[in-house]
C-alpha positions in Angstrom: -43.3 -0.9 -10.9 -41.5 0.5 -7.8 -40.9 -1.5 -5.0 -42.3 -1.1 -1.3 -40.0 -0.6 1.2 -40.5 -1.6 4.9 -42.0 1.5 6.0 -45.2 0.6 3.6 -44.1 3.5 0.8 -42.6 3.2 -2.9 -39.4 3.1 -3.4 -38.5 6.3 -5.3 -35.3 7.7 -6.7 -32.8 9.9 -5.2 -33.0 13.5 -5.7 -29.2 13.7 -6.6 -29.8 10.1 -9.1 -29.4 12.2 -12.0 -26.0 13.8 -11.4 -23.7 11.3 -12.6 -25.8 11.8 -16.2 -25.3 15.4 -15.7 -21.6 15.6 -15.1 -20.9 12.8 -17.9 -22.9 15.4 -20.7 -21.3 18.3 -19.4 -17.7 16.4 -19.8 -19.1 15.0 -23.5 -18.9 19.1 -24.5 -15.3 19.7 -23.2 -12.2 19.1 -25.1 -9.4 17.7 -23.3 -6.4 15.0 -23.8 -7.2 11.3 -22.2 -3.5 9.4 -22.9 -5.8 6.2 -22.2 -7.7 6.8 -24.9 -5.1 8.0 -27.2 -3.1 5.1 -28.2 -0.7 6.5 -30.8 2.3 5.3 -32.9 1.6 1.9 -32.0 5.1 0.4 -34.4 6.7 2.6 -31.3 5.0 0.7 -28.8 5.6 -2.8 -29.9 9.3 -1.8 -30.0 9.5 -1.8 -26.0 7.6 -5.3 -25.9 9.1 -8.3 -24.7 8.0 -11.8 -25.3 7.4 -14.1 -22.5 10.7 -16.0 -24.0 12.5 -13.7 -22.8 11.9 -14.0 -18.9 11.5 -18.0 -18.8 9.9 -19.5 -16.0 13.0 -21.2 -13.7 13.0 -24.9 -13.7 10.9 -26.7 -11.3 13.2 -26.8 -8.5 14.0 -23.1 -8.5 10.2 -22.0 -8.9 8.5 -20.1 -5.7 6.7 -22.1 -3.7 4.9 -19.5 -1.2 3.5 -16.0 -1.6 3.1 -13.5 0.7 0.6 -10.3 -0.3 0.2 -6.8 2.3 -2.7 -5.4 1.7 -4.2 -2.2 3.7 -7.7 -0.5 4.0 -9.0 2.6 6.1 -11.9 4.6 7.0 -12.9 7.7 8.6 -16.2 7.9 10.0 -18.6 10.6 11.9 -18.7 8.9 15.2 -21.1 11.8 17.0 -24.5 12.4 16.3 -25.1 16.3 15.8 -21.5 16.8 15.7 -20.4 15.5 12.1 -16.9 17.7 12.9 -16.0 15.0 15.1 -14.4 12.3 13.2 -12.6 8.7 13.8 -10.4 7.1 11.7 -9.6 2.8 11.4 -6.7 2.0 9.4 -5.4 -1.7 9.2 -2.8 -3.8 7.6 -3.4 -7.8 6.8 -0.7 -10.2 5.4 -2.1 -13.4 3.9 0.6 -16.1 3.0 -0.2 -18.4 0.5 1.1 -21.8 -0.3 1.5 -22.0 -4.3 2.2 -25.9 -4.2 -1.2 -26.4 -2.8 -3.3 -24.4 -4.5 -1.5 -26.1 -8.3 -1.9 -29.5 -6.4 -5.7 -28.4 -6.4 -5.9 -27.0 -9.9 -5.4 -30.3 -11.6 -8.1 -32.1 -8.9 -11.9 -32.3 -10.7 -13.6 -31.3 -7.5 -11.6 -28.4 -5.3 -11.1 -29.6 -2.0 -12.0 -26.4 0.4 -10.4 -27.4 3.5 -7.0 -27.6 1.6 -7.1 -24.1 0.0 -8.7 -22.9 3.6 -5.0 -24.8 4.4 -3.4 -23.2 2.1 -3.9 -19.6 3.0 -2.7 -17.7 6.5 -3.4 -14.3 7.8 -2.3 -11.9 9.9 -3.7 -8.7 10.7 -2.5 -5.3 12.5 -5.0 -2.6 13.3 -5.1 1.4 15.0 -7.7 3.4 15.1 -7.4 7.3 16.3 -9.5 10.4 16.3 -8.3 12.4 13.4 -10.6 15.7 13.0 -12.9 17.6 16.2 -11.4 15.5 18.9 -8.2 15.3 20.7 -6.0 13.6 22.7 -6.2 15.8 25.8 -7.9 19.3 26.3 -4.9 21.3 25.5 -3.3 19.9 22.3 -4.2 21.2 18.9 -4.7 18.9 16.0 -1.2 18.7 14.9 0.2 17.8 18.8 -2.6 15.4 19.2 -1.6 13.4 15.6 2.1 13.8 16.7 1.0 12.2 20.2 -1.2 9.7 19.3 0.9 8.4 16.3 3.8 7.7 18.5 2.0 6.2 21.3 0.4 4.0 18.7 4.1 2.5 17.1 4.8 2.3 20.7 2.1 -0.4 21.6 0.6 -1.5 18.2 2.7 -5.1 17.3 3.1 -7.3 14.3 2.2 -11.1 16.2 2.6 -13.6 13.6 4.6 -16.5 14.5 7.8 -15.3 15.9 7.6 -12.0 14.6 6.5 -10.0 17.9 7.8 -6.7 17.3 6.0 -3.1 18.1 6.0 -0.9 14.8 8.5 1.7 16.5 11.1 -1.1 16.3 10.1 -1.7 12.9 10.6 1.9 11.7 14.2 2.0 13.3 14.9 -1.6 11.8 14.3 0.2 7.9 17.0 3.3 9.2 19.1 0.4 10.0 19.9 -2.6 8.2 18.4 -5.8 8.3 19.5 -7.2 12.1 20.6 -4.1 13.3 18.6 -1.0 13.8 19.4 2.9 13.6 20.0 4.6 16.7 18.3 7.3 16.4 16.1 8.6 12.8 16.2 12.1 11.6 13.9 14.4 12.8 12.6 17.7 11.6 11.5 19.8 14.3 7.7 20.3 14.0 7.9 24.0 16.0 7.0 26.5 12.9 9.8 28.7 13.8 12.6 26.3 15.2 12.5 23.2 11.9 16.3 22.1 13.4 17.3 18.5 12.7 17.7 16.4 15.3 18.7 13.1 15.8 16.0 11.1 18.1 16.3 8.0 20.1 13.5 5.6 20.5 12.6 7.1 23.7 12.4 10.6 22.2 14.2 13.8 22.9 13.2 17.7 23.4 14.7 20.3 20.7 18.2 21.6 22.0 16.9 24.6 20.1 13.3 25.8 21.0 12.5 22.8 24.2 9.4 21.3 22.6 9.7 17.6 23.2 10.2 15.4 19.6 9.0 11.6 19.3 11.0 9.1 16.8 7.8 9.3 15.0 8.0 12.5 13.9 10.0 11.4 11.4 7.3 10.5 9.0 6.0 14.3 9.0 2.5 13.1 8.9 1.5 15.8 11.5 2.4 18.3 8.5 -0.7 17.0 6.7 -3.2 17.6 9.5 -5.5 20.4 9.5 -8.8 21.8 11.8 -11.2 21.6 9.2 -11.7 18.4 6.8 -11.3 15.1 7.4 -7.8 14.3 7.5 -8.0 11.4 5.6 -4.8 11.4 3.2 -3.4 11.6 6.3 -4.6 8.6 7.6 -3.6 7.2 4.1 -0.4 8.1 4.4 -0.1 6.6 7.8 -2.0 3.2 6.4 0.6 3.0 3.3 3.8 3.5 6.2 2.4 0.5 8.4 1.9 -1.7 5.4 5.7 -1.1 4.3 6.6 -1.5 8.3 4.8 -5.5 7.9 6.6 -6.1 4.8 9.8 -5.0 6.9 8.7 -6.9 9.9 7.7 -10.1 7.9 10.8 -10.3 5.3 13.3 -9.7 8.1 11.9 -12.7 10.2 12.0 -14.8 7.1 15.8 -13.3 6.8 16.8 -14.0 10.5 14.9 -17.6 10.8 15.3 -19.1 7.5 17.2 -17.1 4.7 18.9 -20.2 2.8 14.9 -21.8 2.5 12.0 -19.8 2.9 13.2 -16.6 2.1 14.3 -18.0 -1.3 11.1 -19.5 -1.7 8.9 -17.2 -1.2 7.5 -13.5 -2.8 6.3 -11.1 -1.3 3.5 -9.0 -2.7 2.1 -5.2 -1.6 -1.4 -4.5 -3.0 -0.1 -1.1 -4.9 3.1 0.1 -6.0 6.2 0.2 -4.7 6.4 3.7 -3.6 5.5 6.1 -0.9 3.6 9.0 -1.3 3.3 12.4 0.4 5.3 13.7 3.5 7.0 10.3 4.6 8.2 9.8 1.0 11.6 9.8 2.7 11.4 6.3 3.6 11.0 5.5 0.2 14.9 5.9 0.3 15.0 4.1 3.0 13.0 1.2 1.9 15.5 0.3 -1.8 18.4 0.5 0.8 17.1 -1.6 3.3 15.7 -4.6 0.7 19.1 -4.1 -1.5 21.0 -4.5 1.8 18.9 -7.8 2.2 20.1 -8.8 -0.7 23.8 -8.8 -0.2 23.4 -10.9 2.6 21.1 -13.4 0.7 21.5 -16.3 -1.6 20.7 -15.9 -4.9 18.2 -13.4 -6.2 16.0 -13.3 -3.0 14.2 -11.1 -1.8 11.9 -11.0 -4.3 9.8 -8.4 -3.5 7.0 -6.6 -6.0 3.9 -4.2 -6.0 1.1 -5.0 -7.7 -1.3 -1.6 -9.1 -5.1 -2.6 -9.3 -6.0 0.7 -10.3 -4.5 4.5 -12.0 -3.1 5.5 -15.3 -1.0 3.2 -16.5 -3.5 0.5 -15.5 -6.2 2.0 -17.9 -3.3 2.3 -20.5 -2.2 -1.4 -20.8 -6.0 -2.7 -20.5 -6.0 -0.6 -23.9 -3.5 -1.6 -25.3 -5.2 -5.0 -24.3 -8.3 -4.6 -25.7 -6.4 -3.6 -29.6 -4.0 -6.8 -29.2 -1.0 -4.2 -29.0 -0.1 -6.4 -25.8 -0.6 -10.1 -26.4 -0.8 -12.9 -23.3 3.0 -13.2 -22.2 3.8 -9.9 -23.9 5.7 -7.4 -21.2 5.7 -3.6 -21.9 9.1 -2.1 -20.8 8.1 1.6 -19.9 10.9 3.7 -20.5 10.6 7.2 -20.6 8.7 7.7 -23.9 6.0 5.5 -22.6 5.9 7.2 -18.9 5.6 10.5 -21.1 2.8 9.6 -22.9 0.7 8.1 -20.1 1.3 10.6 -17.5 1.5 13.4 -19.4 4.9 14.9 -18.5 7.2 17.4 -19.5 10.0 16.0 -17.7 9.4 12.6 -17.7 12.9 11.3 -17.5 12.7 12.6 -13.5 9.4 10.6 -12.7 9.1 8.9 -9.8 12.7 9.5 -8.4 11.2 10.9 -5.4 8.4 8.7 -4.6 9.1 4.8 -6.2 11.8 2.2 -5.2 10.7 -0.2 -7.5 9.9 0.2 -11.5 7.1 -0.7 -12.9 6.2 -2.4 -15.9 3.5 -3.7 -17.7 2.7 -7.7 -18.1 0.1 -9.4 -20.0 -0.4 -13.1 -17.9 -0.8 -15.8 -19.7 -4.6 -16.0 -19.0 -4.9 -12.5 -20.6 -5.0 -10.5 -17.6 -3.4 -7.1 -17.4 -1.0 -6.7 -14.3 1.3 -4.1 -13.7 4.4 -4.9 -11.7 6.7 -2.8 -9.4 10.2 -4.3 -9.4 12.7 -3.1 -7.0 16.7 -3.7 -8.4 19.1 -5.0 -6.8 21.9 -2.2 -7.0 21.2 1.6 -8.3 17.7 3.3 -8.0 14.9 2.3 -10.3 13.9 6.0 -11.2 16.5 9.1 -11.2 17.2 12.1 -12.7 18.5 10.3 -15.7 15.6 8.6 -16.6 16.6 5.5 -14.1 17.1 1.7 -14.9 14.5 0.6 -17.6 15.9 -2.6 -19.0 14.5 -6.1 -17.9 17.7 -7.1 -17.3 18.2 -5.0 -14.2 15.9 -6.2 -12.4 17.1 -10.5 -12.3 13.5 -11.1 -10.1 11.4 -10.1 -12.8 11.4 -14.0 -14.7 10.1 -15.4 -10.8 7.4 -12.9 -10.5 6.0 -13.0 -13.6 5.8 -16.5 -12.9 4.1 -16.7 -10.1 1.8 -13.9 -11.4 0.7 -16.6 -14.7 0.0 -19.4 -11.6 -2.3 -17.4 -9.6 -4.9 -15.3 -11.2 -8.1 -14.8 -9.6 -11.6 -14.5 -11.0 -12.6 -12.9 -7.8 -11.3 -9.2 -9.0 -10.7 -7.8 -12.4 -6.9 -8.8 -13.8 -6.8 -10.2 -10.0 -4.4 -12.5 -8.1 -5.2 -14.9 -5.5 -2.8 -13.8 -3.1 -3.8 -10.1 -3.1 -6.8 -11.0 -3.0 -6.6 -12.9 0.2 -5.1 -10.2 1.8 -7.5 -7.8 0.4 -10.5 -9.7 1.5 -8.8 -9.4 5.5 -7.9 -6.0 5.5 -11.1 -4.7 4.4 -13.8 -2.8 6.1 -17.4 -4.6 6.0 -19.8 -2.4 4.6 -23.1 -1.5 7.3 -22.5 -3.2 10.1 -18.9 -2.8 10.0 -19.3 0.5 10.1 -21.1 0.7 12.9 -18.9 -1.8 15.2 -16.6 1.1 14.2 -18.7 3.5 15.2 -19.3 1.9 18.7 -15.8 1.5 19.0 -15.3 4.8 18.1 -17.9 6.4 20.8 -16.5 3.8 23.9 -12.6 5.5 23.2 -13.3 9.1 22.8 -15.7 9.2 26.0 -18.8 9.9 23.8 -22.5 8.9 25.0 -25.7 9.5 22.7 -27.5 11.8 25.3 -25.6 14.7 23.6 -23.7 17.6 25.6 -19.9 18.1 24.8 -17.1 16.2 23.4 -15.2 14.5 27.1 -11.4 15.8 26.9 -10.3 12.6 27.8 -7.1 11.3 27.3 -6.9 8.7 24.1 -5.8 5.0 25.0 -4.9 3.0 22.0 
């Protein structure tokens, strides 16, 4: 029996209901290789597993007391009635810092005490929004020009405000072409002109071309502009520019941590970024960047700090180790080391030994918490790259943060999300968009920037204020 819906008719199904079924029988008649589902020469497999023994948990005094998860979300949405070319994008960045010794004080309570774990968890959030397709930032600027302009005006006012951290993102970006308390200069820019592509050199203020004039902002350097077209949506490219803020807060946050309190907190404390430790696309420069930067924080450090991981929800080698799960290949405490035969088998690759030299500054591996969830872990080293053209550093015992985090990864799982823990989580649950009547705040939001009314006519050419 259907049910009525509030305009007095029945509820009936959607005309495209049936496709999923469709697609999923026409896949069920094609042949093709799923690694996931090809778990093979399992004796192999069990040969790059490590017991939990191996990576003991530090004594008491030495364990991490705080936790400190990035998480980003974004959204593009059709902001103009009779106009679906015209299109806004939201991207934000939240940070949610989470005191461990709390939240273990409350585990061993009958009753949780809310207020407490309310206590025990702070967030901070940084947000942009921008038009990205069929609207620009003046009357005269293409697509690319008006992502260049906007982009750079954004770094230029957006801030990280959390405690004594009040820095604009621009000073962030030249902080990571620095080292940790003194900035680059200038960053490396690629001249966006099709015909000109010289290198300059560009202060924060900017600088125009010495070879064909057209004026370059430090921004450029992320190349984002270079995934921007007329037609679509432009959303990777709003991606992209989500994944480069939320590696700009872990900057911002571990550096203030470095400055204000490096022999306490910064020992203390991991920091987390929902995802791996890698960036993707055209500012997979700074992924370069980023391992010199952390390993330069390092040097100047006590101890092992910083510890710093990613953490994948999602993807390939995810489905792989929940497989290898579900068979009992991968017991609780169990860590898979994956060396190249295992990145060759579940990505598929010819040349395996070369993956992720371009793109990761951490290396992953695969860890099976003692609660039997399924985590896989980006660790970056603390000398040499992770990933090279020699196949990289796959041992454990390159990577001395790897006992901590696997820790603290055992302390806080979360029922909330599959294989979840509670500090992504938190930040996960800030940085996300509401569904409905989120998306209409950001509609509204949207309309009141770009000059846009409801009585139709044309889009205003009005210059875009962040």
């Amino acid at each position: 029996m259907p049910y009525e819906t509030v305009g007095g008719a029945h509820e009936i199904a959607s005309r495209l209901g049936h496709s999923a079924a469709a697609i999923r029988a026409i896949a069920d008649q094609r042949t093709f290789h799923v690694p996931a589902e090809a778990i093979q020469d399992l004796d192999s497999i069990r040969e790059r597993i490590r017991p939990r023994g191996d990576f003991a948990a530090p004594p008491a005094p030495d364990r991490l007391t705080a936790a400190l998860a990035i998480d980003g979300s974004h959204v593009v949405e059709q902001v103009r009635d009779g106009l679906p070319s015209v299109l806004y994008g939201f991207a934000q960045a939240a940070a949610a810092y989470v005191d461990l010794g709390v939240l273990e004080s409350q585990r061993a309570e009958r009753f949780v005490d809310p207020y407490k774990i309310e206590r025990a968890v702070n967030t901070a959030i940084v947000t942009l929004d921008l038009p990205v397709a069929g609207a620009y930032t003046r009357a005269d600027a293409d697509i690319v020009t008006s992502w260049r302009e906007v982009i750079n005006e954004l770094f230029r006012q957006k801030k990280i405000d959390v405690n004594r951290l009040d820095q604009p993102l621009l000073d962030l970006l030249f902080l990571l072409h620095g080292v940790p308390g003194t900035p680059a200069a200038t960053v490396p820019v690629n001249c966006p002109t099709q015909d000109c592509k010289k290198d300059i050199h560009v202060p924060p203020a900017g600088a125009d071309c010495d070879a064909c004039g057209v004026h370059l902002f430090p921004t450029d350097v992320l190349r984002i502009h270079e995934e921007v077209g007329e037609e679509g949506t432009n959303q990777s490219a709003l991606g992209r520019l989500m994944s480069v803020i939320e590696l700009l807060v872990l900057v911002g946050l571990a550096t203030l941590l470095w400055e204000q309190s490096r022999q306490k907190d910064l020992p203390t404390t991991l920091f987390i970024v929902d995802g791996p430790l890698a960036v993707f696309g055209t500012p997979a420069k700074l992924r370069g960047r980023a391992l010199e930067y952390f390993q330069a924080m390092g040097r100047a450090t006590p101890g092992n700090a910083p510890y710093v991981c990613g953490i994948e929800k999602s993807g390939v080698l995810v489905d792989y180790a929940r497989q290898l799960a579900r068979h009992d290949v991968l017991e609780p405490g169990d860590l898979l080391v994956c060396d190249e035969q295992i990145i060759a088998r579940v990505v598929n690759a010819n040349n395996a030994r070369a993956y992720g030299k371009e793109t990761y500054w951490g290396r992953k591996f695969v860890y099976r918490a003692l609660d039997g969830r399924v985590v896989v872990p980006t660790v970056p080293p603390p000398v040499g790259a992770p990933y090279d053209a020699n196949g990289g550093q796959a041992d454990p015992a390159a990577y001395p943060t790897l006992p901590a985090i696997l820790d603290v990864i055992d302390r806080t799982g979360s029922s909330m999300y599959v294989d979840g823990i509670i500090p992504v989580a938190a930040a996960h649950g800030k940085a996300a968009f509401p569904i409905g009547v989120g998306t209409d705040v950001l509609r509204l939001v949207a309309t009141k920037r770009l000059g846009l009314d409801s009585s139709g006519g044309q889009v205003a050419p009005v210059r875009f204020t962040p």
